[in-house]
Structure formats: structure tokens, C-alpha cells
C-alpha positions in Angstrom: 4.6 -6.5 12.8 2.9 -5.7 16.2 0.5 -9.2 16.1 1.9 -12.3 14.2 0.7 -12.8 10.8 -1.2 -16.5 9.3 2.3 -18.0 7.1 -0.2 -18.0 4.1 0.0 -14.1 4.3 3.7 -13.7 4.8 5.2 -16.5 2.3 7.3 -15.2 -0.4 8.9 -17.0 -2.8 10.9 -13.6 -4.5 8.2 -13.4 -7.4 4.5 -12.9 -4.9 4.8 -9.3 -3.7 6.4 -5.8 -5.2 6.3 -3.0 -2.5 4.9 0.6 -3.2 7.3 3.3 -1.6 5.4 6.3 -2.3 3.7 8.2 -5.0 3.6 12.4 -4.7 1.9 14.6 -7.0 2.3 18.2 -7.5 -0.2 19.9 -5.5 -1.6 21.9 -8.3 -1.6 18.2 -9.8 -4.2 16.7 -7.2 -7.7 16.1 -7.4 -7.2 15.1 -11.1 -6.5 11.4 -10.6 -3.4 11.7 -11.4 -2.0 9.9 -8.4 -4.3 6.4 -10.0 -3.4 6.8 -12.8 0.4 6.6 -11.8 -0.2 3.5 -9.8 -2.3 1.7 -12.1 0.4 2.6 -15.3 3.2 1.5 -12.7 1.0 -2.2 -12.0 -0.1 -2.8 -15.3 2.3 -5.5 -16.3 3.9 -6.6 -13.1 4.1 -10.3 -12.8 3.6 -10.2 -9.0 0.2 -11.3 -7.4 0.1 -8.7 -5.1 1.2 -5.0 -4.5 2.2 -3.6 -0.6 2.5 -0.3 1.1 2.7 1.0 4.5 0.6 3.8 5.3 0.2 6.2 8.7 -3.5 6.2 9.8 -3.3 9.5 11.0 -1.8 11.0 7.9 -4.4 13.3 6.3 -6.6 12.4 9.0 -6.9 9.2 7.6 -7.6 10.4 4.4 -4.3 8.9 2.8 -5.6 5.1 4.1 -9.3 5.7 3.2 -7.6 6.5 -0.7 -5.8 3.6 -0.5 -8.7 1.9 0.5 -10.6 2.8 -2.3 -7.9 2.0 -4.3 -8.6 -1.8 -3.2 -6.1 -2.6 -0.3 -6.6 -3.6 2.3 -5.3 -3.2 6.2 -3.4 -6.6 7.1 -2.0 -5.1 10.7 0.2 -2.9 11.8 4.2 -2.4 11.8 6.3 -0.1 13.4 9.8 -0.7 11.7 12.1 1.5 14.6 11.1 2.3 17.8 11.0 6.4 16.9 8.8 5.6 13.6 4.7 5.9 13.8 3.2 3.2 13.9 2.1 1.9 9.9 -0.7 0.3 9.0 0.8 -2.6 6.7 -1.8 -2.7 3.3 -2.2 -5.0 0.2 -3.9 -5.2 -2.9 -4.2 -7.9 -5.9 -1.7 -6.3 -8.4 -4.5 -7.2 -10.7 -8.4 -5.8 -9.9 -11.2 -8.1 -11.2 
């Protein structure tokens, strides 16, 4: 992490958080929802309280963050994991939306 997170946000105990690697969709696939419904069907069921992902802001010209966004995560602060790599913003969600 760049800045130091609060320990409430990075205590894990094994079970709390499952980590999203990437979801891709066919391009003649997007703009159908698709991409949801993939993440929702891969959450429903998961026993962890929350879901994480790392995303590049300037991917999409922040469009990829602003989905996720929508999607219910949010921005927590920002990672870069080598010194070549951009640098992430670090995202999480409830595994379960209210």
C-alpha cells in the first residue's frame, strides 16, 4: 500500500476476504451485462464478508473503476505491488449487497 491502512481494514483471519483477478468478456459480448452477471453468479454463495480487486484508474479512462464503482466497491487506497507496475487503486465490496 502507498499510505498505511486502519488494522480493522486489513485483518484477516483466512475466511474475511476472496480476491477478484479479472473478469473479460468477448467484445461482441459487452454492453449486455454480461460481465455482472458473471460476478454476481461467481459471489453468490461465497462465505467471505467481502470481495477485493485492484484496478488501474486510468484504464478506460477511468471507466473500468467508475464500473466497479457502480458495482458497489469502493476505493480503499492505492498499491503499487513492483516498482515497474501502475499504480492500483486497491477496491472492496460486501460479498453480499443489501
Amino acid at each position: 500500500m502507498k499510505e498505511p491502512l486502519p488494522a480493522e481494514t486489513t485483518h484477516e483471519d483466512g475466511h474475511r476476504t476472496v480476491s477478484l483477478n479479472e473478469i473479460v468478456v468477448r467484445k461482441s459480448w459487452r454492453g449486455r451485462s454480461v460481465a455482472w452477471q458473471l460476478h454476481e453468479a461467481w459471489l453468490h454463495g461465497r462465505t467471505e464478508e467481502r470481495v477485493t480487486l485492484l484496478v488501474n484508474p486510468a484504464a478506460g479512462n477511468g471507466a473500468v473503476q467508475a464500473r466497479y464503482e457502480a458495482w458497489g466497491y469502493r476505493s480503499t487506497g492505492l498499491q503499487q505491488p513492483f516498482p515497474d507496475s501502475p499504480v492500483f487503486a486497491v477496491m472492496l465490496r460486501p460479498t453480499k449487497l443489501d
